[in-house]
C-alpha positions in Angstrom: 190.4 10.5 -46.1 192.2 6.9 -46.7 195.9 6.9 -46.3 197.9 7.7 -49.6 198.8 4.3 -51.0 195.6 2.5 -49.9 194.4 -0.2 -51.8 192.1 -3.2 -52.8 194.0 -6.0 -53.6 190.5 -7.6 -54.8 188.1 -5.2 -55.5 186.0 -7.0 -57.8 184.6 -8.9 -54.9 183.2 -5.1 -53.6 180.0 -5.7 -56.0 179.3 -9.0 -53.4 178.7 -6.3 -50.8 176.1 -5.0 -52.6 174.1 -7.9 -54.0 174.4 -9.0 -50.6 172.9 -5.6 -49.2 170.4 -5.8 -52.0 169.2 -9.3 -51.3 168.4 -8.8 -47.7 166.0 -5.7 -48.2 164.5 -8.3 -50.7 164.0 -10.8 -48.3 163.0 -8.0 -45.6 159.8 -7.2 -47.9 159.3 -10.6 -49.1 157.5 -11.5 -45.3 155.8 -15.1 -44.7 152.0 -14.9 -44.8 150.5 -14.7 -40.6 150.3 -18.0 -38.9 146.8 -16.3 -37.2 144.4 -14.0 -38.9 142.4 -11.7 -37.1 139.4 -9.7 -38.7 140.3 -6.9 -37.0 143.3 -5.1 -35.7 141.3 -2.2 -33.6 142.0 -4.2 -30.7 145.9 -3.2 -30.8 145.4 0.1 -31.6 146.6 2.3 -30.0 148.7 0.5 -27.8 152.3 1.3 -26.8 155.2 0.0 -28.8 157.5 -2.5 -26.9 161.3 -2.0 -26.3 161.6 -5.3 -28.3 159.4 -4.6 -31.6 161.4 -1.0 -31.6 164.9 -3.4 -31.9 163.2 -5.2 -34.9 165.2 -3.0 -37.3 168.6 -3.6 -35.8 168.5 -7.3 -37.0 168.4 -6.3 -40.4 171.1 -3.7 -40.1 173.5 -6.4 -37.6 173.4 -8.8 -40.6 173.7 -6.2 -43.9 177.1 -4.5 -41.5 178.7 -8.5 -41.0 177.7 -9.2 -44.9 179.5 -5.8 -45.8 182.4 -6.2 -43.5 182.9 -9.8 -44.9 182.9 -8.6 -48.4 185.5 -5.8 -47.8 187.8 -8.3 -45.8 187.6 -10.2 -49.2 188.6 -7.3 -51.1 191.7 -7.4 -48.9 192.3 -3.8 -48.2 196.0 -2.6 -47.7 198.1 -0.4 -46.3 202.1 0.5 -47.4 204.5 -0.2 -44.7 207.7 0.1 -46.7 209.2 0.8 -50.2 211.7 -0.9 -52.8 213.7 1.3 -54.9 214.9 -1.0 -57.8 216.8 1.2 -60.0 217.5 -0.2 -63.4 221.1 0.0 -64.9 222.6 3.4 -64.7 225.8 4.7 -64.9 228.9 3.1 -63.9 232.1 5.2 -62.5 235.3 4.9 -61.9 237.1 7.4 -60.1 241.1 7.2 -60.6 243.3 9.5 -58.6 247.0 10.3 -58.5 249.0 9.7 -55.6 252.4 10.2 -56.6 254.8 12.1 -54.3 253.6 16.2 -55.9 250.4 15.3 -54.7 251.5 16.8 -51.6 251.8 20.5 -53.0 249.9 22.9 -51.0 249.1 25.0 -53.7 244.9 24.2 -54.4 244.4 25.6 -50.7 247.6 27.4 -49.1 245.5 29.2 -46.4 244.5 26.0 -44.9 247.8 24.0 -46.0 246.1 21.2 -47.2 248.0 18.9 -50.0 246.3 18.6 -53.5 245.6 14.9 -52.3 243.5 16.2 -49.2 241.3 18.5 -51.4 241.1 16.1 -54.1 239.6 13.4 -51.5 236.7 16.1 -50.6 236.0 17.2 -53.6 235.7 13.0 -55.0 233.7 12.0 -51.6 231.2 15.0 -52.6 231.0 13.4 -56.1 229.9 10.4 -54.7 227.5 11.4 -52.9 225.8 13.2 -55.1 224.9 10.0 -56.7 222.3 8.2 -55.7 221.4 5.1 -58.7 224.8 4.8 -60.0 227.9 2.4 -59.4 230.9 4.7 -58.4 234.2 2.4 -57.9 237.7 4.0 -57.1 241.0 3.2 -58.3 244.6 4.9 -57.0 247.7 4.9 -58.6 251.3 6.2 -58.6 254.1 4.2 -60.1 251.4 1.2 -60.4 247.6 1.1 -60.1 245.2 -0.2 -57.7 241.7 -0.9 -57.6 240.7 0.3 -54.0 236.9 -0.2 -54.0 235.2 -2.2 -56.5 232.2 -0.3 -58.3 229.5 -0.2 -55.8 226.2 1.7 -54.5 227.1 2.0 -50.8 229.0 5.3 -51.2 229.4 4.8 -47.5 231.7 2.2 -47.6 233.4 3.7 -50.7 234.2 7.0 -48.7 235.2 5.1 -46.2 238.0 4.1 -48.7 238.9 6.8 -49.6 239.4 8.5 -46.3 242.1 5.8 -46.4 244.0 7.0 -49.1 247.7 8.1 -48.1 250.7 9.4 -49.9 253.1 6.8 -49.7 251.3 3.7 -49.7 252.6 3.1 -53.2 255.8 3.7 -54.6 256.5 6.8 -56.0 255.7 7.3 -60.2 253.2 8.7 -62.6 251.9 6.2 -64.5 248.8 7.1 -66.0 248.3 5.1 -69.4 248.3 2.3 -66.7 246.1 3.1 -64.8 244.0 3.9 -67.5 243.9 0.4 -68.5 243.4 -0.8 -65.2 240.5 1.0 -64.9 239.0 -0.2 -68.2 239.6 -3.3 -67.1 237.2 -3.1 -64.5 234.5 -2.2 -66.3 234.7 -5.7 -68.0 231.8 -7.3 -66.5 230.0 -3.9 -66.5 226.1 -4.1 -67.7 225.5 -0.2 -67.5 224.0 2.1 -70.3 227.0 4.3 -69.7 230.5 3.8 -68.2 232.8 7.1 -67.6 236.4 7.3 -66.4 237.5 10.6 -64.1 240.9 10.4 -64.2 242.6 13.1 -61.3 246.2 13.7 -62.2 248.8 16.5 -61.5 251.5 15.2 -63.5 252.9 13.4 -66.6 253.2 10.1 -67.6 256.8 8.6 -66.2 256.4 5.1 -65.3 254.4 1.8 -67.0 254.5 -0.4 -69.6 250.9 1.6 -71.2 251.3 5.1 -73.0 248.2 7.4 -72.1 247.3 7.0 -75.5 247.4 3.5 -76.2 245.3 3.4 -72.7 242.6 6.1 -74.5 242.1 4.0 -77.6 241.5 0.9 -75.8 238.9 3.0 -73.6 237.5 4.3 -77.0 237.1 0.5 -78.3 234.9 -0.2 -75.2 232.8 2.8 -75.5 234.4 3.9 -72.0 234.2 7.9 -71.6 236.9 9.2 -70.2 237.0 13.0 -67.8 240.8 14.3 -67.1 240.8 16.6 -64.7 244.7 17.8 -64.1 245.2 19.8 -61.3 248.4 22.3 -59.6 249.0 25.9 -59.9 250.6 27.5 -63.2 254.4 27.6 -62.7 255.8 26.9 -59.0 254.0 25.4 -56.4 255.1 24.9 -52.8 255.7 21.7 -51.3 256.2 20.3 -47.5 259.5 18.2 -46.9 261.4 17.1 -43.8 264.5 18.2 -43.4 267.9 16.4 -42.6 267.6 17.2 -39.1 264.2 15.4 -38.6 262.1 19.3 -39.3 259.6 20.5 -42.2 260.3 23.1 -44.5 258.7 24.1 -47.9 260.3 23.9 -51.0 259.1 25.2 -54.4 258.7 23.2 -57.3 257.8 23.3 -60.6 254.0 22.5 -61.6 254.3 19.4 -64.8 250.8 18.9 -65.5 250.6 17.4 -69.2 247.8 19.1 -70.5 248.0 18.2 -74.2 248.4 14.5 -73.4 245.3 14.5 -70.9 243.1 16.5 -73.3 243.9 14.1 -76.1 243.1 11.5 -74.5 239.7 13.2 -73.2 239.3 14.2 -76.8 239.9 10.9 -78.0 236.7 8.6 -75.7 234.5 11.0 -76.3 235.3 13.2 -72.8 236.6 16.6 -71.6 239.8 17.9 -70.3 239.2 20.5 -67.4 241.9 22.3 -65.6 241.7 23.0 -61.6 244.5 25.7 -60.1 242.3 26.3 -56.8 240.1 24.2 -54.9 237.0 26.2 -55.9 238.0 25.2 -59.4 238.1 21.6 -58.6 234.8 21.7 -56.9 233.0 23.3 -59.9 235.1 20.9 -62.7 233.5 18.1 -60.6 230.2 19.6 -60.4 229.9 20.0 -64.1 231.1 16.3 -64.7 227.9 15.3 -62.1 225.7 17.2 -64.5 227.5 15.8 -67.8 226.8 12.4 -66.4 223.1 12.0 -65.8 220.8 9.7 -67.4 216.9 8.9 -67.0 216.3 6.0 -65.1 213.7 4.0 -65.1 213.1 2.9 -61.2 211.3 -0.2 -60.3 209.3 0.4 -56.8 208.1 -2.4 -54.8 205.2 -1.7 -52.4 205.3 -4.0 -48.8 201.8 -4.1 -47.6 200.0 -4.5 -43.9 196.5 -6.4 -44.6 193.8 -4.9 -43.0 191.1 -7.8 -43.3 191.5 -9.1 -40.1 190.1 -5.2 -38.7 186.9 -6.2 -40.6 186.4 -10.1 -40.3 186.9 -9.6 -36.2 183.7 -6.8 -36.2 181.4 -8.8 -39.0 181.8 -12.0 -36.8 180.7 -9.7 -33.7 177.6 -8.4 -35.5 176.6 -11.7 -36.7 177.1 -13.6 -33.4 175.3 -10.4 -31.6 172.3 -10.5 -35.1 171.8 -14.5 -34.6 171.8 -14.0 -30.4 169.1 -11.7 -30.7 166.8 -13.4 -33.5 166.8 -16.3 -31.5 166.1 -14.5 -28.2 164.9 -11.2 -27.4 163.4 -10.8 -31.3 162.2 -14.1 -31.6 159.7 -14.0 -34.5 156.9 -16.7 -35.1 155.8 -17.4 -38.2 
C-alpha cells in the first residue's frame, strides 16, 4: 500500500502509458512479410529452441516497462515531506494581570506559601498553552500599565515573559480603568473574528486618570469582550512583610476585591465576572474562559512534496539501453 499522502501531480498523462502499451502489442502482431519463403517448414521441426529465440519476448516487455516508467515519471508522483499549518484569523487575547503590592497575599495557596501573583502566573502560562491558533498578548499593571508581550503565537516566548513578572517592578497602585484602556488599545491594529480581555485583579480601582467604567464602554464600542476574574480570600488574608529589623513576619489584612465594579464592567462588553478564593478555583474560572472562547477555524495546510520521477526515469532509461543493446545484438532480427 502507497504512503498516505501520495500523489500524481499529473495524472492525465497516465492514459500515455497505456496507448503506449497498447501500440506495441499492435506493432508486435503487425510482423513484416519473410524476406525467404520456404515451401516447407518440416525441415525445422522438431528442432530444439535456441537460448536466443527463447529471449525474443523480453524485448517487447524491456520496451512496454521503459515506455511505462517514462509515462509515470510524467505523471510526477509525490511523496509529503512536511506540513504548513496556516490558520486563518482566530481569536486575539489579552491577558492583564494585577501586580500591586496585595498580590503578595498567601491566601489562594497557604500550604505551599505561594503569593496570589505566583499562582496567578501558573494558572495564565496554562491558559496559554492551551491555545494553539490564537494571538495571546499580556499586559501588567499596578499604579500604571504595561504592555509586556505584544499579542503573539509563540506562547513560548510569551511564558517566558511572564516568568518575569515581579512584584515591585512598578510602583505600587490599582489602577484598573487604565489598564483597561491600555489594553484596548492594543487591539487597534487587531484583524481577528473575536478579541477578549481577561482582566486578573484583587483589588479596587485607586489610581489613573480612566474609571473602570469609562474603560468598559470604550471596550464595548470596539466590540472588545471583556473576562474579570477578581481573586483573594473572603475577609482577612495573610500577607508576608519584612520587619524593621531586616526579618519576615505575616500580617493580616483585609481582602478589597470590588466585585460589583468588575462584574459591571464584565456585564457591560458582553463578558463574565468569576470569583477565585483558592487556587483550584482559579484554575477552573480559567478553564471555563478557554472553553467560552473557542471558535471554528478554518486552517489552511500546505503540503511540501519529494518527487519521485527521477526513481522511474533512471530504471526506463536502463531497460531501454539494455531493449536496444540486445535488438541490435544477441536478438538481431532480419527482415
Amino acid at each position: 500500500m502507497i504512503g498516505a499522502g501520495f500523489r500524481l501531480a499529473a495524472p492525465w498523462l497516465l492514459p500515455v502509458a497505456a496507448l503506449a502499451l497498447l501500440l506495441l502489442l499492435w506493432a508486435r502482431r503487425r510482423r513484416a512479410p519473410a524476406a525467404l519463403r520456404y515451401g516447407s517448414t518440416m525441415l525445422v521441426q522438431g528442432l530444439p529452441i535456441s537460448r536466443a529465440l527463447r529471449l525474443v519476448p523480453l524485448v517487447t516487455a524491456l520496451r512496454a516497462l521503459a515506455v511505462t516508467l517514462a509515462a509515470l515519471a510524467l505523471a510526477r508522483p509525490q511523496l509529503p515531506v512536511g506540513e504548513t499549518r496556516l490558520p486563518t484569523a482566530g481569536i486575539d487575547i489579552l491577558l492583564v494581570v494585577d501586580l500591586s503590592g496585595s498580590m503578595a497575599a498567601e491566601d489562594l495557596d497557604w500550604e505551599n506559601h505561594r503569593t496570589r501573583l505566583d499562582v496567578a502566573k501558573e494558572v495564565v502560562a496554562g491558559f496559554a498553552k492551551g491555545r494553539e491558533t490564537d494571538r495571546i498578548g499580556l499586559l501588567v499593571f499596578s499604579k500604571y500599565a504595561y504592555t509586556r508581550c505584544p499579542l503573539t503565537l509563540d506562547y513560548e516566548t510569551l511564558t517566558r515573559f511572564l516568568e518575569g513578572v515581579s512584584l515591585g517592578m512598578i510602583e505600587d497602585g490599582t489602577a484598573i480603568g487604565t489598564a483597561l484602556a491600555t489594553a484596548v488599545a492594543r487591539f487597534q491594529d487587531s484583524k481577528a473574528k473575536s478579541r477578549v480581555i481577561v482582566l486578573l485583579t484583587d483589588g479596587r480601582n485607586n489610581a489613573g486618570e480612566i474609571d473602570p467604567d469609562t474603560a468598559a464602554e470604550l471596550a464595548k464600542s470596539q466590540g472588545i469582550k471583556v473576562h474579570c476574574v477578581g481573586v483573594g480570600t473572603q475577609g482577612i488574608a495573610p500577607i508576608k512583610v519584612r520587619t524593621p529589623f531586616g526579618g519576615e513576619e505575616y500580617r493580616r489584612m483585609p481582602v478589597d476585591v470590588d466585585d460589583e465594579t468588575l462584574a459591571r464592567v464584565a456585564e457591560a462588553t458582553g463578558g463574565k465576572y468569576f470569583r477565585a478564593t483558592d487556587a483550584d478555583a482559579l484554575r477552573s474560572i480559567y478553564s471555563e474562559i478557554d472553553r467560552l472562547e473557542r471558535t471554528e477555524l478554518e486552517v489552511i495546510r500546505w503540503f511540501e512534496y519529494r518527487e519521485l520521477f527521477p526513481w522511474l526515469v533512471v530504471p526506463a532509461i536502463l531497460a531501454l539501453v539494455l531493449e536496444r543493446l540486445l535488438s541490435a545484438t544477441r536478438l538481431l532480427r532480419v527482415p
